[in-house]
ZAMARGU-4260 file (C-alpha; in steps of 0.2 Angstrom, whole numbers, plus 5000, padded with zeros to 4 digits):
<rodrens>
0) 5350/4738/4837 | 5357/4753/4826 | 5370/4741/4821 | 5361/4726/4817 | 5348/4735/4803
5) 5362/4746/4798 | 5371/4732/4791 | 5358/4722/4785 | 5351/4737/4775 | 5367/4739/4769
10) 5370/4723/4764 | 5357/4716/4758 | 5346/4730/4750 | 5328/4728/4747 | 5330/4714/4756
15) 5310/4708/4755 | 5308/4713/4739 | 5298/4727/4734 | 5279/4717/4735 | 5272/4724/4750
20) 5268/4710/4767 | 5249/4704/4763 | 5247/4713/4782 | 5250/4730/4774 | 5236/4726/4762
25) 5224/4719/4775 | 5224/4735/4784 | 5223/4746/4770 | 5210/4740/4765 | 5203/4741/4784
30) 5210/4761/4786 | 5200/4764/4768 | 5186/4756/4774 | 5188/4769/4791 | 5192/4785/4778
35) 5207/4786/4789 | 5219/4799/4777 | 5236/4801/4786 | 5244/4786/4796 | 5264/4783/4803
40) 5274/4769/4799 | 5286/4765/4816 | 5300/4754/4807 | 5296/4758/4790 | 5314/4752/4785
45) 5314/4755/4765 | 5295/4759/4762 | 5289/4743/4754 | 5273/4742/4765 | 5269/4761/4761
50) 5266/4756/4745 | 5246/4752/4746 | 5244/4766/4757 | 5251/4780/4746 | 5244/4770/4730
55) 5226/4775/4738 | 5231/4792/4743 | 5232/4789/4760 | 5247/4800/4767 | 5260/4791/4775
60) 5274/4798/4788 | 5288/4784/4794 | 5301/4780/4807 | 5317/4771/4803 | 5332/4767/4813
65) 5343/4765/4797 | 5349/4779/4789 | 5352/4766/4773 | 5335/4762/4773 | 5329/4779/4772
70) 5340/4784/4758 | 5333/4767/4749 | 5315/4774/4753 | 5319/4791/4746 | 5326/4782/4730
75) 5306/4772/4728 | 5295/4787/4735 | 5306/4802/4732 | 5296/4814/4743 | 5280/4805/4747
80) 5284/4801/4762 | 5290/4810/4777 | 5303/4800/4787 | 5311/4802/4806 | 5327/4795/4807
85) 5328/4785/4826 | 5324/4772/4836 | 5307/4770/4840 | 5311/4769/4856 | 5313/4788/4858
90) 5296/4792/4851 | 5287/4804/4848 | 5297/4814/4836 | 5284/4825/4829 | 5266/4831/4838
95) 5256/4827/4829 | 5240/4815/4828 | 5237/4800/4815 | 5220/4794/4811 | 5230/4777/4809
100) 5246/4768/4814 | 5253/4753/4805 | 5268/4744/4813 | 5275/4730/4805 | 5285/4714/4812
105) 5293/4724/4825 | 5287/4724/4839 | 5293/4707/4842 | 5310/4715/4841 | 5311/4725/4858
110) 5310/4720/4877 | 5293/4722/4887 | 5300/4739/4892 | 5302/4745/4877 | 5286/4734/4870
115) 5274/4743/4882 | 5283/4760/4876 | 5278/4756/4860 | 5261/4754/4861 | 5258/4769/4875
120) 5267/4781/4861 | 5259/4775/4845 | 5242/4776/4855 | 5245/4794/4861 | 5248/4798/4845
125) 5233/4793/4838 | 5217/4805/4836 | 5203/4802/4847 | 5196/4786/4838 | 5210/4783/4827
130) 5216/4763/4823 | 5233/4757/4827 | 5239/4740/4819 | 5252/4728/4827 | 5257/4714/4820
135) 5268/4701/4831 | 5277/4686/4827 | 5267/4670/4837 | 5273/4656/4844 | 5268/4646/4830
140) 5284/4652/4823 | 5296/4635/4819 | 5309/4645/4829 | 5301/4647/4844 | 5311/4641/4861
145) 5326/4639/4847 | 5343/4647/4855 | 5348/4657/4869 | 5333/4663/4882 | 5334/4680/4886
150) 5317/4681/4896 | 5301/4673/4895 | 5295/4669/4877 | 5311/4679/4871 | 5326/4670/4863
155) 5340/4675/4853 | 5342/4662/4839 | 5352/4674/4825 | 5363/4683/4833 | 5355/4702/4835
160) 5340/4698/4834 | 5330/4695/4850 | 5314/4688/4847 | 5298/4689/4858 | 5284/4677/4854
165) 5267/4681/4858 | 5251/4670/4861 | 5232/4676/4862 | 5237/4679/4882 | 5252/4690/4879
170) 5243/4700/4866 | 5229/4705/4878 | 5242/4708/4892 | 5249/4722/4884 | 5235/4728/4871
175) 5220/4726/4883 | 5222/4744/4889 | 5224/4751/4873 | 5208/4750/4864 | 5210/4731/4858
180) 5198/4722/4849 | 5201/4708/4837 | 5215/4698/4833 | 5216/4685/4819 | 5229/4676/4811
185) 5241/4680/4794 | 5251/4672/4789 | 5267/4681/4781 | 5286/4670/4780 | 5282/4669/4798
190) 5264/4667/4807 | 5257/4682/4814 | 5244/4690/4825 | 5236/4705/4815 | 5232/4715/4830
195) 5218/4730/4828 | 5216/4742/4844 | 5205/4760/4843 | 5205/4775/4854 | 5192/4778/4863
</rodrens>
């Protein structure tokens, strides 16, 4: 996985541009309209989609697997935001609580193993009534069932990247126990579930 986005960042750059995803607007407006003031970004790759966040003084703190995308991130926000170089599969890196956690199109990109790991950490990490924000690729997707199955609603149709497709069932499988209560639709250059959980 290192890899894969290693190369990608290196080749391509800013490859989505610097506009933020209509997602990452969506829930800043939702964490203003909460007063949340201090959120993590797993997978924050080169910053883009910290963007609104720090525009509306909302302090940001970021995972990224690729130490290219960091450097890029650093080039945009200088010191604005704090960044953990690793995978997020080896959360937590710091101990501290977030009134709010955004995590972009990337959730999709791990196993169920590492999917449920995902969600446990980000919701230990938040404070008590806190907001985390997922969102996952559905299976609205035109590439869905496209190339090799790895397991169910998993398929590997660019080599790399292994893809897990969620429907309204698999959302509530693994966010039920996690505070989850809405999911709607956006859609971004894939359709997506925006996925809201709070901790109780």
């Amino acid at each position: 996985m290192t890899e894969f986005w290693e190369t990608a960042f290196n080749d391509k750059q800013e490859m989505w541009g610097m506009n933020p995803a209509k997602s990452a607007e969506l829930t800043k407006n939702f964490f203003e309209e909460k007063s949340v003031k201090n959120i993590l970004i797993p997978g924050i790759g080169y910053g883009r989609n910290a963007q609104p966040f720090i525009e509306n003084g909302i302090n940001v703190s970021g995972i990224e697997i690729s130490k290219t995308a960091i450097e890029l991130a650093k080039k945009h926000y200088g010191n604005g935001i704090t960044i953990f170089h690793g995978s997020v599969t080896k959360m937590p890196f710091d101990d501290k609580k977030y009134d709010g956690i955004f995590c972009y199109a990337l959730i999709h990109l791990l196993n169920s193993e590492e999917r449920r790991k995902l969600i446990q950490d980000c919701y230990n990490q938040l404070t008590e009534n806190g907001f985390m924000v997922f969102t996952g690729i559905t299976k609205e997707a035109p590439n869905f069932g496209k190339g090799k199955l790895i397991e169910k609603d998993r398929y590997e149709f660019h080599e790399g990247a292994k893809i897990f497709y969620y429907d309204q069932e698999s959302v509530k499988a693994e966010f039920n126990d996690f505070g989850l209560f809405e999911i709607s639709e956006v859609n971004e250059n894939q359709p997506m579930y925006l996925i809201k959980c709070k901790k109780k």
